[in-house]
C-alpha positions in Angstrom: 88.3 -0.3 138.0 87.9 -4.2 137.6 84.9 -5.7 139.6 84.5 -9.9 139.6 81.9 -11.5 137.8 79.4 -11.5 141.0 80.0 -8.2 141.7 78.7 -7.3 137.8 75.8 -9.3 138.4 74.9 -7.4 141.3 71.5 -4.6 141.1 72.8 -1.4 142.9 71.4 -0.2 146.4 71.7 3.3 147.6 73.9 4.0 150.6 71.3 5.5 152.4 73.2 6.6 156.1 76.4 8.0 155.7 77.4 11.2 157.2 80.9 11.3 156.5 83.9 11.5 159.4 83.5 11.6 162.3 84.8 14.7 163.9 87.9 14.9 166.1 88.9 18.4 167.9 91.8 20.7 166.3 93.0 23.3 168.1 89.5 24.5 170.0 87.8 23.2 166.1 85.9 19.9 165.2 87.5 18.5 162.2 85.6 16.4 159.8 89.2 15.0 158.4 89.3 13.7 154.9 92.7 14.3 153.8 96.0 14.3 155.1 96.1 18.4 154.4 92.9 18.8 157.4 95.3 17.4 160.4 96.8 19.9 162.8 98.1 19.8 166.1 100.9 19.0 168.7 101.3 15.8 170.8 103.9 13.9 172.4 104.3 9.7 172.5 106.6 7.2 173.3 108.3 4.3 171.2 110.6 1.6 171.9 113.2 -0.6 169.5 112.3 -4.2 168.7 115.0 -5.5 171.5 113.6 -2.9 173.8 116.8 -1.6 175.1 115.9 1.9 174.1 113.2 4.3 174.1 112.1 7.7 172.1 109.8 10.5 173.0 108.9 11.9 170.0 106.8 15.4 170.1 105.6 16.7 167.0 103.6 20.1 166.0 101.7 19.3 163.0 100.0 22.6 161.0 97.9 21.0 158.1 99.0 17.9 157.8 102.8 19.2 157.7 105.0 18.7 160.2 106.6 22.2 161.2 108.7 20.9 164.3 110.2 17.8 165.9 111.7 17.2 169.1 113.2 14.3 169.6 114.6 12.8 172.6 116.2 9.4 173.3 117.4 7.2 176.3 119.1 3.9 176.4 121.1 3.4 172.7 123.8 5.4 172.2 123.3 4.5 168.7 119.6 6.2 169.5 121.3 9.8 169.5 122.6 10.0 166.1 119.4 8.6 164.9 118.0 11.3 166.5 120.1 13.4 164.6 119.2 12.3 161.3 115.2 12.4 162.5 115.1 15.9 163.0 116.1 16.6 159.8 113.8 14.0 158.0 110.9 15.4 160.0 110.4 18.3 159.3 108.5 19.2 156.1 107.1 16.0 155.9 103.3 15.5 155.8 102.2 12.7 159.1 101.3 10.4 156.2 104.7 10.4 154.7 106.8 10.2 158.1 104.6 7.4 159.4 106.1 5.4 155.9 109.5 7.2 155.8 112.6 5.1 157.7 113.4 7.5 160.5 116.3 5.1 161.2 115.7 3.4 164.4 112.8 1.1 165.5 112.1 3.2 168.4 111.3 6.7 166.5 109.7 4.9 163.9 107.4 3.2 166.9 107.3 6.9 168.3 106.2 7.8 165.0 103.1 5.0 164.6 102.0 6.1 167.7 101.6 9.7 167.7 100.1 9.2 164.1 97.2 7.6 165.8 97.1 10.3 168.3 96.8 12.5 165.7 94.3 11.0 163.4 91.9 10.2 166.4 92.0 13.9 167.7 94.0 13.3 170.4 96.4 15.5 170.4 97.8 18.0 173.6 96.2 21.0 171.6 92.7 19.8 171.0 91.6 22.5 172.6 93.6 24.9 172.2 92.4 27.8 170.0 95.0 27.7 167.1 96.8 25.6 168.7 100.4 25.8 169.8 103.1 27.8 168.1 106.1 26.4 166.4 108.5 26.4 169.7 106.3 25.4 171.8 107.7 21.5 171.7 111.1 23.2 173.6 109.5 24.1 176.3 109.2 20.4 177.6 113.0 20.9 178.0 113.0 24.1 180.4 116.0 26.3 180.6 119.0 25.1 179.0 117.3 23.1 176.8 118.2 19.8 178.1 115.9 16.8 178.2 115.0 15.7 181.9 116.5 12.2 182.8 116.0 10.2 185.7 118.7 7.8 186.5 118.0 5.9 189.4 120.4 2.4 190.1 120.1 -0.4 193.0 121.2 -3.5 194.2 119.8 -5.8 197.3 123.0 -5.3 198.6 124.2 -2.5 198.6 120.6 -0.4 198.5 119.6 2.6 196.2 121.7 5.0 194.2 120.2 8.2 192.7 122.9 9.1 189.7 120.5 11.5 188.0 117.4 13.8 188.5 115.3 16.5 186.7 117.1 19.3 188.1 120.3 17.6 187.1 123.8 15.5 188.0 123.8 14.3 191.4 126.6 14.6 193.2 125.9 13.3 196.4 123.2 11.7 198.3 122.5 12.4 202.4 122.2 9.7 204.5 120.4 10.2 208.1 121.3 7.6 211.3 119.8 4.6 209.3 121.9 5.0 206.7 118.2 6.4 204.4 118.5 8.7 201.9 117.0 12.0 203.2 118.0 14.5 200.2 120.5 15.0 197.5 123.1 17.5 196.3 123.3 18.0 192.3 125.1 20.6 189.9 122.4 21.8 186.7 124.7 20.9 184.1 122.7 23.3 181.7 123.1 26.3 183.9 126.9 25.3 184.4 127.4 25.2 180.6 125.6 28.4 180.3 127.7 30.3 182.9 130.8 28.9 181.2 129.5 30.3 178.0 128.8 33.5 179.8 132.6 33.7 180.9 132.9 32.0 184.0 135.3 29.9 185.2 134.6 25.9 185.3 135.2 26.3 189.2 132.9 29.4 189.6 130.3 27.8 186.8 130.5 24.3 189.1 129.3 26.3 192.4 127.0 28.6 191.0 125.2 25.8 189.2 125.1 23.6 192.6 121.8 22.6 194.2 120.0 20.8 196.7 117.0 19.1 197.7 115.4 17.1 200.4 116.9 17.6 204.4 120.4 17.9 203.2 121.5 20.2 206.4 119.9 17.1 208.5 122.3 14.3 206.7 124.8 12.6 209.2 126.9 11.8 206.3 126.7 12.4 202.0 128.1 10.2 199.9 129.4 10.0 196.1 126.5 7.8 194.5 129.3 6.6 192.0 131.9 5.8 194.3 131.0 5.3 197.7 
């Protein structure tokens, strides 16, 4: 260790208050965190690219200090997906120290990244409280059946008025319209549960109908219209 001249010159004084970390909570504990190895927990957070045309939502289940599962969803880039791809195999195994400085390939996950770090390190993670936290799986279950992320696609103009194109419970296929022409509910098709009564042996026909839904006072509608057409 090299210390400047002044520094040399200097008569020690005793660091008389110093009691170490402050703890955070991890998984139902408080956590005096000192190294890397004493972090555990799962969270989810939000990052965006430097042009801010896309956006990640990064959720991570940390067991200490090692990442043990990523889930990694992105909207807005289709370049975004197949840095997705490549993120969920970086992640994994990784310590949060070492992701926060690895190149997870696009601006957004890396921003995802930076901020679930700080989640982490300030004890602010979803499972702060929970005793042993959350099992490895447990970041899935944000997706529900099917496994599929949920999107809201919503479009508009002055001019022509609203357009739902896409909601939690899936593709919407048509939007009812009451006497003033306002949307009053929405037809859709689960494009999970199609894909999963294809895979089950169904027909695309008999997977399309059995997969349809609706929401809202549908029944009610004086006309429904093709959101993407009409």
């Amino acid at each position: 260790m090299i210390y400047s001249r002044e520094v040399e010159e200097m008569c020690p004084v005793a660091q008389g208050v110093h009691h170490g970390a402050a703890p955070i909570p991890e998984e139902a504990k408080w956590v005096q965190v000192k190294e890397v190895k004493d972090i555990s927990g799962l969270t989810h957070g939000v990052g965006w690219c430097a042009p801010q045309q896309g956006a990640c939502k990064l959720t991570l289940n940390v067991k200490e200090g090692i990442i043990q599962e990523a889930l990694v969803e992105t909207i807005g880039c289709s370049g975004m997906t197949h840095s997705a791809a490549m993120a969920s195999e970086i992640l994994p195994g990784l310590t949060v120290m070492e992701a926060l400085n690895t190149d997870l390939v696009c601006d957004a996950i890396n921003t995802a990244m930076r901020e679930l770090f700080l989640q982490i390190v300030y004890g602010r993670s979803q499972s702060a409280f929970s005793e042993d936290g959350l099992p490895v799986g447990a970041g899935l279950e944000d997706l529900g059946k099917g496994l599929r992320s949920q999107v809201g696609t919503m479009y508009g103009t002055l001019k022509k008025g609203p357009r739902y194109l896409e909601m939690a419970e899936g593709y919407v296929t048509g939007i009812a319209l009451d006497a003033d022409d306002q949307i009053i509910g929405y037809q859709f098709v689960s494009l999970g549960k199609m894909t999963d009564f294809i895979k089950k042996g169904d027909d695309p026909n008999t997977a399309w109908e059995k997969a349809k839904g609706q929401y809202g006072r549908v029944a009610d509608a004086v006309k429904i219209i093709d959101p993407r057409k009409e």
